[in-house]
C-alpha positions as CSV (number, residue, x, y, z in Angstrom):
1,X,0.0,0.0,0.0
2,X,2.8,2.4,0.9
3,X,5.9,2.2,-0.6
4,X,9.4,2.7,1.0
5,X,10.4,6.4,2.6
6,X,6.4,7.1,2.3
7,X,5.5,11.1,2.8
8,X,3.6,10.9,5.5
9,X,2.2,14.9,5.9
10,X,-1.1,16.6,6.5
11,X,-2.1,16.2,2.5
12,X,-1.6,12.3,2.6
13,X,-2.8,12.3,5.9
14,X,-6.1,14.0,4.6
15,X,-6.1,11.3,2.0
16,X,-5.7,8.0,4.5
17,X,-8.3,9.0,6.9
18,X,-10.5,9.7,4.0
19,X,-9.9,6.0,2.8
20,X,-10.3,4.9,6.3
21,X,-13.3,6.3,6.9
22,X,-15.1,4.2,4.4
23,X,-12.9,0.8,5.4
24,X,-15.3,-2.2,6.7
25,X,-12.6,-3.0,9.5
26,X,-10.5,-1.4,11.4
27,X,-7.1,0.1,10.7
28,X,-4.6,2.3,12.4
29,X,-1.0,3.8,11.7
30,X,1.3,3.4,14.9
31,X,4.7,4.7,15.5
32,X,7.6,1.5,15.3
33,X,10.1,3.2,18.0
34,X,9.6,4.7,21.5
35,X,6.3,4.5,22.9
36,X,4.9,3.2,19.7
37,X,2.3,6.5,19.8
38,X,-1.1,6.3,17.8
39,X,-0.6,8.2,14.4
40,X,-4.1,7.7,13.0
41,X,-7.3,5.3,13.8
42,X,-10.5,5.0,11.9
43,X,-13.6,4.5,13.4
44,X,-13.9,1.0,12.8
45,X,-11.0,0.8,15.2
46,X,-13.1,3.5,18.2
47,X,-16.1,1.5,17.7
48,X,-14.7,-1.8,18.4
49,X,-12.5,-0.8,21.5
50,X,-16.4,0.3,22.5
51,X,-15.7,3.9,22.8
52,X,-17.5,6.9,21.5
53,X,-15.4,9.1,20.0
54,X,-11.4,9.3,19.1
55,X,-11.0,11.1,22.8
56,X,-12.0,8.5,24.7
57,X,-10.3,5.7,22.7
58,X,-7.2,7.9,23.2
59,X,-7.9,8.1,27.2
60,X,-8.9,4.2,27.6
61,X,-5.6,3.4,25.7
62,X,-3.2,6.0,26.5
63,X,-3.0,6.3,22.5
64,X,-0.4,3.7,22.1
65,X,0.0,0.3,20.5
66,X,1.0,-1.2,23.6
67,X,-2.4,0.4,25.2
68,X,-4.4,-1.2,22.5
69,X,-3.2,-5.2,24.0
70,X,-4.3,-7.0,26.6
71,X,-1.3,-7.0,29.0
72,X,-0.4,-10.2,29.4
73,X,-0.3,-10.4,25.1
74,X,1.5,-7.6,25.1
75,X,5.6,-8.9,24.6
76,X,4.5,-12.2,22.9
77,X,2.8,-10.0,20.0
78,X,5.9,-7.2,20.1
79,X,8.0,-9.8,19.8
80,X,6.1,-11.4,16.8
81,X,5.6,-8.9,15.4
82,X,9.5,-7.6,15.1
83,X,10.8,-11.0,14.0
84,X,8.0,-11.4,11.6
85,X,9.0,-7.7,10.0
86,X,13.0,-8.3,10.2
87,X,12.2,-12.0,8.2
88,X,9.9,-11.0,5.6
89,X,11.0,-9.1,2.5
90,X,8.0,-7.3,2.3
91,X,7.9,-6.4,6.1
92,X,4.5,-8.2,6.8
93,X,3.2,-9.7,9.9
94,X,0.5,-11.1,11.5
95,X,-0.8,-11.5,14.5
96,X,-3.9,-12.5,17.3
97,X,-4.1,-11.4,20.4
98,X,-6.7,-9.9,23.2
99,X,-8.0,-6.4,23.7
100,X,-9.8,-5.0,26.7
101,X,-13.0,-3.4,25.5
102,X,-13.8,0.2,27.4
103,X,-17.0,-1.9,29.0
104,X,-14.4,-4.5,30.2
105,X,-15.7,-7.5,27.7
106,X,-12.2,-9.1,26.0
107,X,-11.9,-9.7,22.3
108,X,-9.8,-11.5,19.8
109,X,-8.1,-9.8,17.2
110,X,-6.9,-10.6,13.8
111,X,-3.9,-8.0,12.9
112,X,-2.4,-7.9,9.7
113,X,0.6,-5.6,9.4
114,X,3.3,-3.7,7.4
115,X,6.3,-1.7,8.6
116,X,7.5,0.8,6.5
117,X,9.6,4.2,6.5
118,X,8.9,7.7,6.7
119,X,10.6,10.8,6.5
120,X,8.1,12.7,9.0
121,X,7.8,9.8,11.2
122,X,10.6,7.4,10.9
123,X,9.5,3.5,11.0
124,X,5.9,3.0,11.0
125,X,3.1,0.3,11.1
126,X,0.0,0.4,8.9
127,X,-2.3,-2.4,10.6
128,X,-5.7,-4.1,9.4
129,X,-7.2,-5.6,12.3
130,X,-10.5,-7.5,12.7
131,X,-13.0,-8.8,15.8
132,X,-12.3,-13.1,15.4
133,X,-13.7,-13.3,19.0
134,X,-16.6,-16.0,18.0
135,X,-14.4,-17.8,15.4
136,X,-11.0,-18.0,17.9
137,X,-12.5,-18.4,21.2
138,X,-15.4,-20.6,22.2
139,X,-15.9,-19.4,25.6
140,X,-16.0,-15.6,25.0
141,X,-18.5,-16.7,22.3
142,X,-20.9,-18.1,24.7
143,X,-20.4,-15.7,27.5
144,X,-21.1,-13.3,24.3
145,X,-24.3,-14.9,23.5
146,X,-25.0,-15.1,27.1
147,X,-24.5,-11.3,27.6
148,X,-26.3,-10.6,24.4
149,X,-29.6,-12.5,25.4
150,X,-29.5,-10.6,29.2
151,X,-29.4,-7.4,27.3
152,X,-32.3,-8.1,24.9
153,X,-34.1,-9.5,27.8
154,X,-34.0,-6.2,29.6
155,X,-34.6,-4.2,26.5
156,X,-37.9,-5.9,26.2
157,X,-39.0,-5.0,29.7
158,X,-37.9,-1.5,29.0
159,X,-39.9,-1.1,25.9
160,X,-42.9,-2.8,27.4
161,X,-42.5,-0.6,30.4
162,X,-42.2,3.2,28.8
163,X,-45.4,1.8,26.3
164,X,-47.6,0.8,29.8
165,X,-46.7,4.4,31.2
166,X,-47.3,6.4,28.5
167,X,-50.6,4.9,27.2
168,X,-52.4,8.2,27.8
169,X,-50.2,9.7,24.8
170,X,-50.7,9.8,21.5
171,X,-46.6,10.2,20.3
172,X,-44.1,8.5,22.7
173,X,-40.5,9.2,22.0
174,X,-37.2,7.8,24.2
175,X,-34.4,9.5,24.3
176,X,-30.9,9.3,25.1
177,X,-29.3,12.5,25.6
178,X,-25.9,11.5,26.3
179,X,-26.0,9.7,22.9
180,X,-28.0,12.5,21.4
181,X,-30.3,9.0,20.2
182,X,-33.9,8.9,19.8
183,X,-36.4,6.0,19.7
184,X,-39.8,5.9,18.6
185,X,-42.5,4.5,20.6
186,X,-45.6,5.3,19.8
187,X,-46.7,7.4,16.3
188,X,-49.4,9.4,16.3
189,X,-51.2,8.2,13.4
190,X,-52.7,12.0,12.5
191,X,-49.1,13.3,12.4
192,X,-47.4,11.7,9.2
193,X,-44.5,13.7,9.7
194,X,-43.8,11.8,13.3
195,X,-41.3,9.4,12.6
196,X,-42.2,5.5,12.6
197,X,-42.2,3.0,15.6
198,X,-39.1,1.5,16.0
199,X,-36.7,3.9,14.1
200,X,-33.6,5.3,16.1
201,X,-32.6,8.8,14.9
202,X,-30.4,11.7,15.8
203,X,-32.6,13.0,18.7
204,X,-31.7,17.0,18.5
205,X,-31.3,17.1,14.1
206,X,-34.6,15.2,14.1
207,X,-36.5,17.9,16.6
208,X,-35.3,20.3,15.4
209,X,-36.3,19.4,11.6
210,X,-39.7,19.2,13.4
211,X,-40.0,22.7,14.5
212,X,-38.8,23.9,11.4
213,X,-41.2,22.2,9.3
214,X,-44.4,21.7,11.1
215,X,-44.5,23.7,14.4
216,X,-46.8,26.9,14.1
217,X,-44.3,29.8,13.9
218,X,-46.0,31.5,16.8
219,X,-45.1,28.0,19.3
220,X,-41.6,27.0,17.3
221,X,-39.4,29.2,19.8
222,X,-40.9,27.3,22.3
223,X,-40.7,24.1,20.9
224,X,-37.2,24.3,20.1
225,X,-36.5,25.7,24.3
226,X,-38.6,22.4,25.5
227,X,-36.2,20.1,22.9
228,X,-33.1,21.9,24.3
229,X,-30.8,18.7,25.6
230,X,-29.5,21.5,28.5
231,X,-33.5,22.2,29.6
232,X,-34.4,18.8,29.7
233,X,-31.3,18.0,31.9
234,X,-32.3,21.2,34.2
235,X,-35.6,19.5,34.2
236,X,-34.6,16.1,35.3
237,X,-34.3,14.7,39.2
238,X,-30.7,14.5,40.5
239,X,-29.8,11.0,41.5
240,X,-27.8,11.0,45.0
C-alpha cells in the first residue's frame, strides 16, 4: 500500500483517513520506536474498542499500540511482530491477540501488518485488524451470547414498560441525551411527519427538523427551548 520512505504529511494524511473512513474494519497507523504512539485510527477501530469518540479511545488506551493489547499479550505480540518484519522481504506480519473493550468485555483480534519508513515519522506500522472473537475463542462466544440475550431480555422489559406508562399519549418518543439517540414508541397516526415506531434517529437534528417544518411559527421558539438537551437535563431529578 505504501511504498518505502512514504511522505507521510497533513495532504496524505487527509487522503488515508478519507480511505479509512469508508474501510469495513478497522485500521490504524502506529509509531515503530519509543512509545509506539497512535498516528491515525478509523472509526472502525473507536467503535470496536467500545468507545464513543477518538478522545475516549485515546484516554482508555493511552493512544499507544502497547495500550491497544491485553497485557499479558502484550511482549508475545511485540516480539512477533518484530521477527516477523525483520524475516519477511515485504515487512508483513500477523498476528492474534486480546484487547480489553472500554466496557471491560475481551476480544480476539486478527492484525495484519506492514512496517515501513517515513521521513516525517521514521519507521511505521500500517495495521488491518479485525474482531475473530466468535471464530477463535469458544468461551467468550458463549459468555457473548449469554451477555447478548440478558441485554435483549432487559430491552424488552424496558420497551414494554415506557409503552404501559405512556398509554395516555398519543406520540411516545425515548431518548438518550448523552448519545444525542432517539427511539420511537408510539406514532401518532394524524401526524405523518412523526417518525415511525421502532426507528432510532439523531434525537436533536430530528427535533429540530420538526420545529422547522411543522410547528406553528408562533409555538416553534418554544418548541425548540422544551427540545433543548440543557433544559431537559435542568428539568430532570438528581440521582444522590
Amino acid at each position: 500500500m505504501f511504498g518505502k520512505h512514504f511522505v507521510l504529511n497533513d495532504q496524505t494524511m487527509s487522503i488515508i483517513k478519507e480511505l479509512g473512513r469508508h474501510m469495513p474494519g478497522g485500521f490504524f497507523i502506529y509509531k515503530a520506536e519509543g512509545d509506539e504512539e497512535l498516528i491515525y485510527v478509523n472509526d472502525a477501530v473507536v467503535s470496536l474498542f467500545g468507545c464513543r469518540d477518538l478522545e475516549e479511545f485515546r484516554e482508555h488506551t493511552g493512544n499507544t499500540f502497547r495500550g491497544m493489547l491485553h497485557p499479558d499479550d502484550y511482549d508475545a505480540v511485540s516480539a512477533s511482530v518484530n521477527d516477523q518484519a525483520r524475516a519477511s522481504g515485504g515487512n508483513m506480519d500477523h498476528v492474534i491477540y486480546r484487547i480489553d473493550r472500554r466496557d471491560g468485555m475481551v476480544r480476539w483480534i486478527d492484525d495484519y501488518g506492514h512496517y515501513t519508513e517515513t521521513d516525517s515519522y521514521g519507521g511505521i506500522y500500517y495495521v488491518f485488524i479485525a474482531d475473530v472473537t466468535e471464530q477463535y475463542d469458544p468461551e467468550e462466544r458463549s459468555a457473548l451470547k449469554e451477555k447478548l440475550i440478558s441485554e435483549q431480555v432487559r430491552s424488552s422489559r424496558h420497551d414494554k414498560m415506557i409503552t404501559a406508562l405512556a398509554s395516555d399519549y398519543r406520540s411516545v418518543y425515548h431518548v438518550n441525551l448523552d448519545r444525542d439517540e432517539g427511539i420511537c414508541y408510539r406514532q401518532d397516526p394524524d401526524d405523518p411527519e412523526q417518525t415511525e415506531e421502532g426507528v432510532r434517529f439523531p434525537y436533536l437534528a430530528r427535533f429540530t427538523w420538526y420545529a422547522d417544518n411543522s410547528v406553528d411559527e408562533m409555538y416553534r421558539d418554544g418548541f425548540k427551548n422544551f427540545i433543548d438537551p440543557d433544559n431537559i437535563r435542568k428539568g430532570l431529578p438528581i440521582s444522590q
